[in-house]
C-alpha angles and dihedrals in degrees: 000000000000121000087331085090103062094047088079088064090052113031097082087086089074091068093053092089084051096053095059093034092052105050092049102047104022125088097255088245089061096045099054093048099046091048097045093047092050091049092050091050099051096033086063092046094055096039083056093052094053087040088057094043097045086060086060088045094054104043079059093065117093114251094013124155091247125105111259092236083078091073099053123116109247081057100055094043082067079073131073109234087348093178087060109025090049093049093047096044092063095067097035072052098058093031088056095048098047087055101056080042093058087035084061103043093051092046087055095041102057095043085059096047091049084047101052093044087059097041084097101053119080120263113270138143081241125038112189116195124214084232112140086205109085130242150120135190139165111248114209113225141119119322095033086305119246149273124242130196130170123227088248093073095035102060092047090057117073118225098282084039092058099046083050085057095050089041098065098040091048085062101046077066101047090045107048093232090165094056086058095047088052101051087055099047089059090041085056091055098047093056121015093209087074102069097100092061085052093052082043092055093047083063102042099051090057095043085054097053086047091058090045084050101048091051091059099048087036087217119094098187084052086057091039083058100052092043084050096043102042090045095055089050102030126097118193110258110264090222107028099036097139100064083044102069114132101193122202107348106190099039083052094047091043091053087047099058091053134063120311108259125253125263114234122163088209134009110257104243090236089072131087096240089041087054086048092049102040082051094051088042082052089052093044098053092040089055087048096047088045091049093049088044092053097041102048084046094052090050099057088037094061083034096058083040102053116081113237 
């Protein structure tokens, strides 16, 4: 495997000029895509690498499951400071697993909660609470889930404000966005150096409901307004904040009172955000070639190790 099985661990850093490129000159739809898909990608290769070096750490621990045969020199020596990288990798292993874990739970958890303070409430695409704090959010569920909004908000927007409003978090719900937020989020936990995708996704997602939003009202400052408004007078839901959470007001308001951006499938090479993805597409094919390489080496290696 040689040192091929340490660059998965690394080689995120080559998507952090993506995350802030993308976010500024791609259409918000592309961006989230491109980034999440690139997280995914390079948060299962380094979880394989530490995967592959935490079975050379282990067989190195006395009274471990392992054949013995998997200690042996000539498998170790697959590995890179084996002595050091597979003891290390044991409790990365178990860090990384007990993240995505707690990722998961609270994911779970809060949907519950939201659930449970609505089930009340009868069943309608919007559930507006008689609430004088004002908030509103869109709660992924079955049937496309809903969208809930307290009377405290409601009554500071006027009437186009208030379809804006509905508009985005309509399309929090059509386009999955949460799915997206929580890929990331594991992805995050896998590799540290991928937090910045993570906080670049958490943009996205809401720039892409903005210019949803703003193509159903036909009016972008209206939308600008009702961003602008319901984040001076919003707090974040005790309870639900984590379907509450605004993101970066003024860069969205400002985006908003200019042009509509561009739709590209993919960035032209020739371009300062193109030259960031194809590198972070570079970076992203060369982790998953060095984790199938890895991982197939370290496979004949244990084979030709193990007695029939």
């Amino acid at each position: 495997m040689g040192v091929f099985v340490l660059l998965p661990l690394v080689l995120p850093l080559t998507a952090w000029p993506v995350a802030r490129l993308a976010e500024q000159r791609l259409h918000p739809r592309a961006a989230t895509w491109l980034l999440t898909v690139t997280a995914c990608a390079l948060a299962l290769c380094s979880t394989l690498c530490l995967t592959l070096l935490m079975v050379v750490g282990t067989a190195q621990l006395p009274g471990n499951p392992l054949p013995d045969a998997w200690s042996d020199d000539e498998v170790r020596k697959a590995v890179p400071y084996d002595e050091v990288a597979g003891e290390i990798a044991i409790p990365a292993l178990l860090a990384v697993l007990a993240g995505c874990s707690r990722v998961l739970w609270r994911h779970v958890r809060v949907r519950r909660r939201a659930a449970r303070s609505l089930a009340d409430l009868p069943r309608r695409t919007v559930a507006v609470l008689p609430d004088p704090e004002p908030y509103a959010y869109a709660l992924p569920g079955r049937n496309r889930g809903r969208v809930v909004v307290s009377t405290g908000l409601l009554t500071r927007l006027a009437a186009r404000e208030r379809r804006a409003l509905f508009a985005h978090e309509r399309a929090h719900l059509a386009g999955g966005h949460h799915r997206f937020l929580l890929l990331v989020q594991l992805a995050a936990r896998a590799n540290p150096f991928l937090r910045p995708l993570r906080t670049a996704v958490s943009y996205t997602v809401e720039r892409w409901a903005d210019e949803e939003a703003a193509g159903v009202v036909r009016d972008r400052q209206t939308v600008a307004r009702a961003i602008g408004k319901a984040a001076l007078v919003s707090r974040p839901h005790p309870v639900l904040a984590g379907f509450a959470a605004p993101g970066p007001v003024p860069r969205r308001v400002a985006a908003l009172l200019g042009p509509a951006p561009a739709v590209h499938v993919w960035p032209s090479l020739f371009t300062a955000v193109g030259v960031a993805a194809w590198t972070a597409a570079a970076g992203t094919m060369i982790s998953a070639l060095s984790s199938a390489n890895s991982a197939v080496t370290l496979f004949l290696v244990l084979k030709a190790a193990t007695p029939l």
